[in-house]
Backbone bond lengths (Angstrom), bond angles and torsions (degrees), N, CA, C in turn:
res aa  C-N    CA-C-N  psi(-1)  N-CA   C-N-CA  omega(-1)  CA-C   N-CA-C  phi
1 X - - - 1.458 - - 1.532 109.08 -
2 X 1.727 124.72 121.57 1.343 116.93 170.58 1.361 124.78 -78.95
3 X 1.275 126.21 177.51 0.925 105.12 -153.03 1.976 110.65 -94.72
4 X 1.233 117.08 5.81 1.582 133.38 153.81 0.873 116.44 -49.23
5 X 0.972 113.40 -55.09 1.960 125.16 -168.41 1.545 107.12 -75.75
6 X 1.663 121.08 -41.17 1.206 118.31 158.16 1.538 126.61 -68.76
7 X 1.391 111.42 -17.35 1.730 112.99 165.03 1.541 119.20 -70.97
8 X 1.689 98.93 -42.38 1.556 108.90 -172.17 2.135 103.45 -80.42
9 X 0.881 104.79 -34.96 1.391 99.36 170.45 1.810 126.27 -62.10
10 X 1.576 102.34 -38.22 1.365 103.17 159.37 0.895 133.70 -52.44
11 X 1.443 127.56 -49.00 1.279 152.33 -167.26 1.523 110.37 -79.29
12 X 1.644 108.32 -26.30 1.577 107.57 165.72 1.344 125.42 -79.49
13 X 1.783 112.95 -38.77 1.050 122.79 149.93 1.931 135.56 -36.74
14 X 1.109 69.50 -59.30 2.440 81.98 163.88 1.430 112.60 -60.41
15 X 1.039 124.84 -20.36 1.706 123.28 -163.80 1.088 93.97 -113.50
16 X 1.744 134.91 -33.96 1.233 115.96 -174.98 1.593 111.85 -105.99
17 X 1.485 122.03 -13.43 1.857 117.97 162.92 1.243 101.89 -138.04
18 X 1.113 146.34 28.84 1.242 138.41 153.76 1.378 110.07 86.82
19 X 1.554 104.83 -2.24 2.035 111.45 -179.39 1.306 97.51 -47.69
20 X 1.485 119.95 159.22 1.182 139.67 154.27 1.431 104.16 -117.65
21 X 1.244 143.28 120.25 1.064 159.25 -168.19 2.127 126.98 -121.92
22 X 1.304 81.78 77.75 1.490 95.92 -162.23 1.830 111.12 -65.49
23 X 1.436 111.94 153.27 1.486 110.24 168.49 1.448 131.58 -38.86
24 X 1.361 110.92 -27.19 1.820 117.47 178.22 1.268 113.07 -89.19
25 X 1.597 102.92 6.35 1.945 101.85 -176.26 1.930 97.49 -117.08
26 X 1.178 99.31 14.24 1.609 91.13 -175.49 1.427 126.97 -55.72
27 X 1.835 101.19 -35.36 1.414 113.60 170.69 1.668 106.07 -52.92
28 X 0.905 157.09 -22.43 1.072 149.99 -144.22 1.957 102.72 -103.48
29 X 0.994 91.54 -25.76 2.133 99.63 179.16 1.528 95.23 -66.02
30 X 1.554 100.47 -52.12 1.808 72.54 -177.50 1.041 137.76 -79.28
31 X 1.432 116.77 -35.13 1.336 140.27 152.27 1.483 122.87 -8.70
32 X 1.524 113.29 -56.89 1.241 133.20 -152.46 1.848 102.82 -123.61
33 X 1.713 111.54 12.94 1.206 113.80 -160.66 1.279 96.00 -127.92
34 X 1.545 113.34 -52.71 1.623 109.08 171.22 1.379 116.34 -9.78
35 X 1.731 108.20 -95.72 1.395 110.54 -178.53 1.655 132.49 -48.47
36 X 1.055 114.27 -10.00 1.643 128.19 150.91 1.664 106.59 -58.21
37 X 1.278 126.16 -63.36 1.427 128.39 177.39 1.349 103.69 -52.69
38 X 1.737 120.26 -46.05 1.910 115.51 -173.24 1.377 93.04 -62.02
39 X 1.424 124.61 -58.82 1.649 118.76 -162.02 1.828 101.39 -48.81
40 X 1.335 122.44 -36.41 1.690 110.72 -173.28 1.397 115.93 -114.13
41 X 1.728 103.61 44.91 1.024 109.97 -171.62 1.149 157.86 -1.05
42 X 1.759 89.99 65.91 1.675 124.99 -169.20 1.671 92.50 -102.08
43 X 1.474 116.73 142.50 1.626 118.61 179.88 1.250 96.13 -100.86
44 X 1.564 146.79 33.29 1.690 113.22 113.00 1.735 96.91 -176.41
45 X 1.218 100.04 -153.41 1.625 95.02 -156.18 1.867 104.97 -83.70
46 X 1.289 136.48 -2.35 1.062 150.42 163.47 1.300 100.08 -61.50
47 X 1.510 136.81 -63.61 1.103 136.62 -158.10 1.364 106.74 -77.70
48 X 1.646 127.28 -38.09 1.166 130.74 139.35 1.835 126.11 -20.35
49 X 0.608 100.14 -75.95 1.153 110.82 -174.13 1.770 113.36 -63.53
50 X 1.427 105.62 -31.84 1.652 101.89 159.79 1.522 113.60 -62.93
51 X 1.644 112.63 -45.67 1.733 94.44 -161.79 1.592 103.90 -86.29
52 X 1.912 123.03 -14.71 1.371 95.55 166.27 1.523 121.54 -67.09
53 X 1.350 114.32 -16.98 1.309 110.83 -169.72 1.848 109.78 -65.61
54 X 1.435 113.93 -20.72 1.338 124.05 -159.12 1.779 97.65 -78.80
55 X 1.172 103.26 -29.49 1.577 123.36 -165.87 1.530 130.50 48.84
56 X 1.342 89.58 43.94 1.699 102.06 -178.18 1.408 112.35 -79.65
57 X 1.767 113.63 -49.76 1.423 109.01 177.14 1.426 112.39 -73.46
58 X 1.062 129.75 147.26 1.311 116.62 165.52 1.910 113.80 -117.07
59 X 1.265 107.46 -0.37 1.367 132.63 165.18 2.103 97.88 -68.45
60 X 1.286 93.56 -57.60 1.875 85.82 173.88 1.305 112.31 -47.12
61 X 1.161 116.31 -69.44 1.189 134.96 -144.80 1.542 102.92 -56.28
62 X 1.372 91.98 -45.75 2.186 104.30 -177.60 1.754 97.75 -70.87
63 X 1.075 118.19 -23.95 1.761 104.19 175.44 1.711 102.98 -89.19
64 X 1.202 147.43 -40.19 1.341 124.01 143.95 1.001 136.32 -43.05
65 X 1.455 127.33 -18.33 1.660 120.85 160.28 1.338 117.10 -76.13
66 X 1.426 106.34 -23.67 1.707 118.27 -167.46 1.785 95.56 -78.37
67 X 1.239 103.16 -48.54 1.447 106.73 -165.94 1.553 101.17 -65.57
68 X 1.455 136.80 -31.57 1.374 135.83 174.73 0.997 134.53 -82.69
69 X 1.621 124.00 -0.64 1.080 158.01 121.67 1.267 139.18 -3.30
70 X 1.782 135.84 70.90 1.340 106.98 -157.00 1.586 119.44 -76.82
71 X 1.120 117.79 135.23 1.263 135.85 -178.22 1.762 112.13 -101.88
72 X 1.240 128.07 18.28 1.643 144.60 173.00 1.395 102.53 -58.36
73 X 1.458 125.38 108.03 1.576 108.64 178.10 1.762 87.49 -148.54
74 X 1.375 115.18 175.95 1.360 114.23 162.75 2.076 106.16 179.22
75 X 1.370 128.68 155.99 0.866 115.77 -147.48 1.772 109.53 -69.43
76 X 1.209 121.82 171.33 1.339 116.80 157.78 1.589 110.88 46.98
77 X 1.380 109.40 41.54 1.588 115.63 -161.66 1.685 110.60 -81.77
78 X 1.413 111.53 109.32 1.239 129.09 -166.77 1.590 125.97 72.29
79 X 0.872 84.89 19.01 1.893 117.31 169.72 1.462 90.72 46.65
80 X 1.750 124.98 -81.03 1.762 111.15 -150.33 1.512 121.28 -56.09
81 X 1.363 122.07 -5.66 1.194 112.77 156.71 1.687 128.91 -73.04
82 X 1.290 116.53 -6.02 1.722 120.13 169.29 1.501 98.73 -94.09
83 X 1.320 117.52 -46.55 1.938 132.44 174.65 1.773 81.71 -42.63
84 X 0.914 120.14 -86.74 1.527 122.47 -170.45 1.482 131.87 -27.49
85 X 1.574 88.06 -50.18 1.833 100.68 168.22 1.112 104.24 -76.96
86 X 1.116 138.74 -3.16 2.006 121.90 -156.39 1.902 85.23 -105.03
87 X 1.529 117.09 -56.85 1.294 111.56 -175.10 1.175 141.42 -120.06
88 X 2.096 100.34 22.83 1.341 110.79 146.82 1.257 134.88 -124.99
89 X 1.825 111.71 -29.63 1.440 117.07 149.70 1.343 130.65 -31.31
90 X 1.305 97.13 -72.84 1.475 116.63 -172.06 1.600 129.01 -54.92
91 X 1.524 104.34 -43.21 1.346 110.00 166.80 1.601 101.45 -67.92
92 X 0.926 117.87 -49.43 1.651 117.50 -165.20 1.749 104.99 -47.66
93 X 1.298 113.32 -53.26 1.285 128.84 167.37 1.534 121.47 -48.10
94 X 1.280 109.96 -49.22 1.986 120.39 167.48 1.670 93.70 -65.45
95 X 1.365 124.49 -6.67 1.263 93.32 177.24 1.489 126.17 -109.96
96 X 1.798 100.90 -23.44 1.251 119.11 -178.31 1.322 119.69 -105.67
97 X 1.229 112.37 4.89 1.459 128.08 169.85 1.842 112.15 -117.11
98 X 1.649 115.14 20.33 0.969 114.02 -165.42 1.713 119.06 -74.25
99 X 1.798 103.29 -13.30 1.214 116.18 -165.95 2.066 106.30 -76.55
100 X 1.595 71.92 -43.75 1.918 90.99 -172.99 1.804 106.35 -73.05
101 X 1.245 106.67 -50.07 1.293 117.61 -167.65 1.309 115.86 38.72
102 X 1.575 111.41 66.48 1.296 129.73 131.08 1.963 99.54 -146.37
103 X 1.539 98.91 174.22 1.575 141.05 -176.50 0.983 130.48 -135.83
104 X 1.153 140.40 129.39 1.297 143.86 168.66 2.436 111.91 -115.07
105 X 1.657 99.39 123.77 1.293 119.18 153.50 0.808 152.63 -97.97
106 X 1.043 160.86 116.62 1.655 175.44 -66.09 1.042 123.84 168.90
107 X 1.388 129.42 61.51 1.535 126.09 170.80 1.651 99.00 -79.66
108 X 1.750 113.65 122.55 1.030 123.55 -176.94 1.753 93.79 -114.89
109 X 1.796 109.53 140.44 1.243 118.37 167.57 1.567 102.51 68.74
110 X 1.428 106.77 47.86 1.593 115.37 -162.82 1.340 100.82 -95.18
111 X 1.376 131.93 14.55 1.534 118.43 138.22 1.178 72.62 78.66
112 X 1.682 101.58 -169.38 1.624 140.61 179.00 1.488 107.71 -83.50
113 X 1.285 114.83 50.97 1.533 131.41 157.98 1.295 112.50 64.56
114 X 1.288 157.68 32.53 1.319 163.12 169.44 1.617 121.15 -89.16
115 X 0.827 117.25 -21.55 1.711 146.01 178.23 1.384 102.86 -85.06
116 X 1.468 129.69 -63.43 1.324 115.41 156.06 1.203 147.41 -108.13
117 X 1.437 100.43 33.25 1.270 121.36 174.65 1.948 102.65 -97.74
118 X 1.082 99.64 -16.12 1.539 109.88 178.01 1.216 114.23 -90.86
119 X 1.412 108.38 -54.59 1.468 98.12 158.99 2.379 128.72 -71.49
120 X 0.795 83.42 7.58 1.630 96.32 166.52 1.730 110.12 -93.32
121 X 1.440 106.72 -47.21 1.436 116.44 163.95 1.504 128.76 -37.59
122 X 1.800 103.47 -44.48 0.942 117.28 -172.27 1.912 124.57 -81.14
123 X 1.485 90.52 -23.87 1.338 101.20 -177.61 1.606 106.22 -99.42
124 X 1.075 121.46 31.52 1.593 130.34 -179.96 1.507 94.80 -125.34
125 X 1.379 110.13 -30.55 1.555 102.59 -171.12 1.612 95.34 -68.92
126 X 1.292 119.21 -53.41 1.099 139.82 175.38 1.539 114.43 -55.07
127 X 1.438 146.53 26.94 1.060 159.58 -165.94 1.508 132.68 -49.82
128 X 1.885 84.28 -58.83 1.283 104.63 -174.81 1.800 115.16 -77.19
129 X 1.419 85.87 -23.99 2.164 85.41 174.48 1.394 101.20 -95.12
130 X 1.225 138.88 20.93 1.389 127.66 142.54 1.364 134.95 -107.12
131 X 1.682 98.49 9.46 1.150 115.22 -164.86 2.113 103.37 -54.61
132 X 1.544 122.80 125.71 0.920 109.65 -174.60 1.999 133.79 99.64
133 X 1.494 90.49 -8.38 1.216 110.78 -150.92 2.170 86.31 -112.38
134 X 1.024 108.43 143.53 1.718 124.75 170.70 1.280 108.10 -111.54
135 X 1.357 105.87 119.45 1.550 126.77 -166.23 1.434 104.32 -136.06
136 X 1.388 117.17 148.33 1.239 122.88 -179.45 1.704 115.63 -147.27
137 X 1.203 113.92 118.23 1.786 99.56 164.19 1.424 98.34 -114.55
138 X 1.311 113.12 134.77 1.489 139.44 127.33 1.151 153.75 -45.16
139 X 1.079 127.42 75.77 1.951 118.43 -161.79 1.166 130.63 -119.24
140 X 1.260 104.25 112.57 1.902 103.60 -161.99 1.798 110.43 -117.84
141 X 1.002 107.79 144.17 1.511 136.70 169.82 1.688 116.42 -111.63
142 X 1.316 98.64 148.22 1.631 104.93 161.05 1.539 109.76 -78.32
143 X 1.107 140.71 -36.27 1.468 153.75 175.43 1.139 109.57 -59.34
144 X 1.297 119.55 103.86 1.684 127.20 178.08 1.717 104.18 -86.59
145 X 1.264 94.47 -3.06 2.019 100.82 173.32 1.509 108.14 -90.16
146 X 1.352 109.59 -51.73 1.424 124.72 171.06 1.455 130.33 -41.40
147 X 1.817 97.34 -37.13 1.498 108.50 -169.36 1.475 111.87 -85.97
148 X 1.396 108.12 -22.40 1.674 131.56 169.14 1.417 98.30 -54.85
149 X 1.041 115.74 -57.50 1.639 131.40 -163.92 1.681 109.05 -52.32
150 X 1.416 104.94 -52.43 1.438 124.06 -174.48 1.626 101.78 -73.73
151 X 1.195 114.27 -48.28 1.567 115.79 168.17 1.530 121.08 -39.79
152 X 1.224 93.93 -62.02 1.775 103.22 170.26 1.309 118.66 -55.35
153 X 1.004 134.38 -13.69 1.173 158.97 170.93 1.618 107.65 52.54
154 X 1.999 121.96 25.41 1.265 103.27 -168.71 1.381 106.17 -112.61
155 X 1.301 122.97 164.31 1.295 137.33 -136.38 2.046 109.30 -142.64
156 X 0.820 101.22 140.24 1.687 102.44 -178.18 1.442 100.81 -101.77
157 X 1.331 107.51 159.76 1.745 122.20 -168.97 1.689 98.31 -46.91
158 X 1.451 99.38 -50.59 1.710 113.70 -171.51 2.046 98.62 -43.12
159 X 0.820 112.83 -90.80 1.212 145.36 -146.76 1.565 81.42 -69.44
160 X 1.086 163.79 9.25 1.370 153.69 125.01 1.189 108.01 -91.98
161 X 1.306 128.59 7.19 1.069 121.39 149.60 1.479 134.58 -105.32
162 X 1.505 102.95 16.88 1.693 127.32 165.77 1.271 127.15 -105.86
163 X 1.307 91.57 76.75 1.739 113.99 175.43 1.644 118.00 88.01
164 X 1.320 94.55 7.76 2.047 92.45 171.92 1.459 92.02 -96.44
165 X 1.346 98.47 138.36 1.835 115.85 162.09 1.381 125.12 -70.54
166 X 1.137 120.81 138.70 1.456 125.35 -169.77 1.472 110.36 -49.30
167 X 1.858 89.56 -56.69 2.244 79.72 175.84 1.154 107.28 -49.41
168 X 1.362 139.12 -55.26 1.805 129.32 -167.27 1.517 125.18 -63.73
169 X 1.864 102.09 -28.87 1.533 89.88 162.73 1.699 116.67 -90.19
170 X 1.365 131.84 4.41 1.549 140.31 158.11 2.086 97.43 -57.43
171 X 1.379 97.20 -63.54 1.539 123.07 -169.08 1.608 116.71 -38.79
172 X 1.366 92.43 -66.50 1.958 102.43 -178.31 1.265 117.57 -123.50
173 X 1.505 125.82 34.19 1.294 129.30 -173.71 1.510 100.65 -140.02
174 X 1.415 95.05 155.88 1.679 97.16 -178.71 1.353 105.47 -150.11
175 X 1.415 132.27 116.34 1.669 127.89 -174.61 1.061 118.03 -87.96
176 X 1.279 92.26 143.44 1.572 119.22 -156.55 2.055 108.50 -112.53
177 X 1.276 116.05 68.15 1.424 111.06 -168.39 2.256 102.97 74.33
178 X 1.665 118.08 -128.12 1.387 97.33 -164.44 1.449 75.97 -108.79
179 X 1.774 146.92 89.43 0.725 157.49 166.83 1.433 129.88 -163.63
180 X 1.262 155.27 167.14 1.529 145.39 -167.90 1.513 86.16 -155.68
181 X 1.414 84.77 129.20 2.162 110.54 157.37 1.422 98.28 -104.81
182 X 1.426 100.32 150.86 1.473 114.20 165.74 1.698 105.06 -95.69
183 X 1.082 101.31 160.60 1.725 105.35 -159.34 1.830 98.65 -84.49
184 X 1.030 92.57 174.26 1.625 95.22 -172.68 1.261 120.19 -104.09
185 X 1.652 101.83 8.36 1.687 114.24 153.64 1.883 104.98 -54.46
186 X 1.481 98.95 -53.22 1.541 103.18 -169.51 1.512 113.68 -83.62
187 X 1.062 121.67 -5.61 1.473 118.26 -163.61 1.777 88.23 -115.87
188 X 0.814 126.27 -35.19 2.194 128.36 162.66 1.634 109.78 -26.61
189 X 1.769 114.12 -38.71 1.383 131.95 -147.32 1.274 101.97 -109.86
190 X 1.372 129.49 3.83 0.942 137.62 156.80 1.335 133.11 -120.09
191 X 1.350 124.33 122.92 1.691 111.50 -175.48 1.698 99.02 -123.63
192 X 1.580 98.27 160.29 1.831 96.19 -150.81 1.468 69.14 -137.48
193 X 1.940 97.03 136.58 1.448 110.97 165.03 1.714 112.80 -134.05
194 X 1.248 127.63 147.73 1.707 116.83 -179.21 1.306 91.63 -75.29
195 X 1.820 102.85 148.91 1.646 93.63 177.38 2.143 80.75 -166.40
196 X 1.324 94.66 153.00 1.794 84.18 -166.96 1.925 86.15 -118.17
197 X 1.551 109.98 151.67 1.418 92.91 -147.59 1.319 93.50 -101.20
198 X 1.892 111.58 15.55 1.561 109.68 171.91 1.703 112.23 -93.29
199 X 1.234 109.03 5.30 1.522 104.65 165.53 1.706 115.61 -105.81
200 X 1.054 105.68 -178.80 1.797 120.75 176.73 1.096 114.63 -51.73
201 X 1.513 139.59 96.86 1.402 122.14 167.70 1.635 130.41 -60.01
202 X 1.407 108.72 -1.92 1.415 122.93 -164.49 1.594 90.86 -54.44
203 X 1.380 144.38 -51.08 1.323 111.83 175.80 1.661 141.57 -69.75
204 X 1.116 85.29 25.13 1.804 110.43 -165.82 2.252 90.29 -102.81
205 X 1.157 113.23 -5.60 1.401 122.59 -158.89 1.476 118.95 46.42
206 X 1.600 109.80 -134.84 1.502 101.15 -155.23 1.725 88.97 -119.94
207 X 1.865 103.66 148.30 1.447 92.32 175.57 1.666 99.21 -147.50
208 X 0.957 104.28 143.52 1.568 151.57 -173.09 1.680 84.75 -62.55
209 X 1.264 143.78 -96.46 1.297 147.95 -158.25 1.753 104.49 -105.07
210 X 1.468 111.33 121.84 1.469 107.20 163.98 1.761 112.62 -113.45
211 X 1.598 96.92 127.27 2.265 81.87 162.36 1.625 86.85 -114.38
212 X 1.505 89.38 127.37 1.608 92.18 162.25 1.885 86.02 -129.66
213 X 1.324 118.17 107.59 1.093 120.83 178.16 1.283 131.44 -127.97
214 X 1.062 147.17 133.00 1.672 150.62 -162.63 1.176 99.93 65.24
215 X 1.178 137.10 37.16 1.814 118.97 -163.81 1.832 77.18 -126.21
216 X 0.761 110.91 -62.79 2.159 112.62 -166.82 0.983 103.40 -39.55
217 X 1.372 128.28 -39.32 1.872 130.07 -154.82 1.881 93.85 -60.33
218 X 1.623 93.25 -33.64 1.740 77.08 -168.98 1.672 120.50 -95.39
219 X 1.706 113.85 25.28 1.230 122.42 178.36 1.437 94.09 -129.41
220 X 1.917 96.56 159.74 1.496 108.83 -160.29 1.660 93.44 -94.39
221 X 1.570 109.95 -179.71 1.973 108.04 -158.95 1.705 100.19 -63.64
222 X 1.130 116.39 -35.29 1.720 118.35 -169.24 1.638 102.39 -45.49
223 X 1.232 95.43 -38.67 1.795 103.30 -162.85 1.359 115.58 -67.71
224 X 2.043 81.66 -54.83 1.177 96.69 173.61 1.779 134.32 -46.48
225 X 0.784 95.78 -28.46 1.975 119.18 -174.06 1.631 84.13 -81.27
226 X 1.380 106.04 -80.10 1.867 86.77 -169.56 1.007 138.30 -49.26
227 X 1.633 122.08 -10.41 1.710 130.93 -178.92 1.593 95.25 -80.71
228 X 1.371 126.88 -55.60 1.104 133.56 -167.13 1.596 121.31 -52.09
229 X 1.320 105.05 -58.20 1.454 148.84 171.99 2.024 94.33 -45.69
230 X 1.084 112.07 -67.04 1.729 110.41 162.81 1.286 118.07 -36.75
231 X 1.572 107.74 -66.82 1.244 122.86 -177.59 1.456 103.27 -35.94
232 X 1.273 116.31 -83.46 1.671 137.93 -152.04 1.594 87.71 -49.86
233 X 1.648 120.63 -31.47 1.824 99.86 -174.95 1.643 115.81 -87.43
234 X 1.390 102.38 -2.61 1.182 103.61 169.28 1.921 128.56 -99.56
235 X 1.669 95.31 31.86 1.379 117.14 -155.83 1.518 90.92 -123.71
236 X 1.596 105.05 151.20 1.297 116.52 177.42 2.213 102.22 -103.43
237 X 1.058 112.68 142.86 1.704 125.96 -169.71 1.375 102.93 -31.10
238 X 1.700 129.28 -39.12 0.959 130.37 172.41 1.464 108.91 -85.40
239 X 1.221 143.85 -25.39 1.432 147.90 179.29 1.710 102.90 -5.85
240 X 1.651 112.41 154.05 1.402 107.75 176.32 1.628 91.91 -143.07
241 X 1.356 104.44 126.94 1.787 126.83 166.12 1.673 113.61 -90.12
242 X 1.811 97.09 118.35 1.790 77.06 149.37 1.509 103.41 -135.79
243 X 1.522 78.11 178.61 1.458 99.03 -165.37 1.568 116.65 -132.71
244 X 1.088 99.07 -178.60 2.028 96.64 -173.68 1.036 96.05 -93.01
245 X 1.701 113.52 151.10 1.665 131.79 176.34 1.726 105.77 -50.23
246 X 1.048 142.33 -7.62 1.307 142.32 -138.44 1.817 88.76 -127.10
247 X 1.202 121.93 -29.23 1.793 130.24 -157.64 1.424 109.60 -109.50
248 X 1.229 122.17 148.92 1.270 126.02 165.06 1.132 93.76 -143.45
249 X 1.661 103.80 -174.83 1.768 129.14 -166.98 1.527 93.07 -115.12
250 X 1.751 118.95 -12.54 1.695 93.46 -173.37 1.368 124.49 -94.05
251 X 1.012 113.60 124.71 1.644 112.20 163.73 2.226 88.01 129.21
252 X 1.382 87.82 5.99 1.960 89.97 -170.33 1.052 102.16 -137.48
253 X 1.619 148.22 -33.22 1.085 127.23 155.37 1.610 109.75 -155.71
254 X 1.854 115.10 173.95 1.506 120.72 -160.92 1.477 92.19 -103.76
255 X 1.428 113.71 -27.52 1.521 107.60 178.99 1.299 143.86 -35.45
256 X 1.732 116.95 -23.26 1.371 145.73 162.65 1.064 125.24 -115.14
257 X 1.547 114.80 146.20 1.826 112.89 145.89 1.147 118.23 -145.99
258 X 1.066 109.88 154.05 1.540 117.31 -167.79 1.118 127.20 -78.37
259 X 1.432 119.57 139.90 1.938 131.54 -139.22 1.780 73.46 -75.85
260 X 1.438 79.69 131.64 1.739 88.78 171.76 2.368 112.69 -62.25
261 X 1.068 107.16 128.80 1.829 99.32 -174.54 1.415 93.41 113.09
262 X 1.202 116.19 -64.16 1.348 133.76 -139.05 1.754 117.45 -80.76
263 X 1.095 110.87 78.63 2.079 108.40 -166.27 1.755 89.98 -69.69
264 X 1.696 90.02 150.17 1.476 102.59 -175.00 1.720 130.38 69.60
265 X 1.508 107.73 -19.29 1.676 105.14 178.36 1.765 92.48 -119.02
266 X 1.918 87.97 133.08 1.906 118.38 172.30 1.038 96.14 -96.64
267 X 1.211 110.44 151.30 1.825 123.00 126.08 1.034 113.74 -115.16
268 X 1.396 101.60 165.45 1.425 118.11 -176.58 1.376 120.81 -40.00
269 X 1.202 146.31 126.44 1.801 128.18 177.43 1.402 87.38 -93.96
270 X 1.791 114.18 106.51 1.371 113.86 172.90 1.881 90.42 -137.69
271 X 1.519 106.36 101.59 1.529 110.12 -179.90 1.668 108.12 -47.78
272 X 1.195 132.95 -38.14 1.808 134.79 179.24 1.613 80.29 -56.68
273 X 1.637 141.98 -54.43 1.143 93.10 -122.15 1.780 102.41 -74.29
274 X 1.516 116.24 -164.76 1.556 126.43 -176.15 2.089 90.90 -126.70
275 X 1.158 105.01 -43.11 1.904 103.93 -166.35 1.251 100.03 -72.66
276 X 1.190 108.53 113.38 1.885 120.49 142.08 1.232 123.09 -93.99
277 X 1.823 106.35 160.29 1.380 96.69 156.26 1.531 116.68 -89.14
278 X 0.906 102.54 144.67 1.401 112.56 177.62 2.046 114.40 -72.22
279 X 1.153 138.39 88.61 1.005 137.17 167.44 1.983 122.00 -35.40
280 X 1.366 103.99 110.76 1.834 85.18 157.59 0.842 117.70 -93.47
């Protein structure tokens, strides 16, 4: 690969998901590009890389962004962020949403559905204190392959075996030959839309809890500020952000700060507001 084709591919990548695609990740274009060339039955990544450059298909072009795309997800991923939602979010929410009694969630860059399929898990365990209550998560990807994936909701031995607990895969899973679906109690509670997280979420409406997590590390601060910066207007004064152990809001935006105790969970930085969460 010269080194054009690795400039012009970056640069398509940045404009169309916000990747930043550094020199030590170059191996990864071909890697992950090949079978993009088999699917448009181009014989190899050279020839690839000529007809996206032409920009006629635009069907190519969206399966090379998809394919460069990280798609790394797995359930209950790093556990104290669900520990967190189960017994400080959530109550906080049964308490300050007690008038309305409903919520809206936001798993953004939700991968192949594990992120809110965990948090769907969690609010079933939790049943009886929502009894009555209208709840919603949302979960969007740029990957219209990905979002299929999460829809289907099925799962390989591996990957239910990354960080789901045995009672929960006994609980909401059911095997299917050497594979497990989650039942469609849990997969009902989630609805999955493509959505790219460098445009406006304002038609996504307003939400009560956002995880947009591990997804920033791989965009540069400009981006970073504008994904966030969306986010926070699509947040109510009390609104709560998380984020991956690896990310913060400082030095990228004023819109948040972080729940004092609490690594990885924002709120909104809205001086009017009066509601916190209360940290244990």
């Amino acid at each position: 690969m010269n080194v054009q084709d690795f400039e012009y591919l970056c640069t398509l990548l940045k404009q169309r998901s916000g990747l930043v695609l550094t020199k030590d990740k170059a191996y990864l274009l071909e890697s992950r590009l090949l079978p993009v060339a088999s699917k448009h039955k181009l014989p190899g990544f050279d020839e690839l890389v000529k007809a996206v450059r032409q920009q006629a298909n635009e069907a190519m072009i969206r399966d090379v962004v998809e394919a460069m795309t990280t798609n790394e997800s797995f359930f209950f991923r790093d556990t104290r962020p669900f520990e967190q939602f189960r017994t400080i979010v959530l109550p906080h929410l049964l308490k300050v949403r007690a008038a309305s009694r409903t919520f809206r969630i936001w798993s953004a860059a939700c991968s192949s559905g594990q992120e809110p399929y965990s948090l769907a898990m969690i609010m079933l365990e939790e049943s009886a204190k929502l009894a009555g209550w209208r709840t919603e998560i949302v979960a969007t990807d740029l990957s219209n392959e990905i979002l299929q994936r999460a829809k289907d909701g099925l799962y390989t031995q591996f990957e239910v075996q990354r960080g789901l607990p045995v009672t929960m895969l006994m609980k909401y899973f059911e095997q299917t030959g050497d594979k497990w679906r989650i039942n469609a109690k849990v997969r009902d509670m989630v609805s999955y839309r493509p959505f790219n997280l460098l445009e406006s979420p304002a038609g996504l409406g307003r939400f009560d809890v956002v995880f947009c997590r591990n997804v920033l590390i791989y965009f540069d601060a400009p981006a970073k500020t504008k994904v966030l910066d969306g986010i926070a207007r699509q947040m109510p004064a009390d609104g709560i952000l998380y984020l991956g152990g690896a990310e913060t809001v400082l030095g990228i935006t004023d819109r948040f700060k972080l729940i004092e105790g609490q690594r990885g969970i924002y709120a909104v930085a809205d001086p009017m507001a009066d509601k916190k969460v209360v940290a244990r």
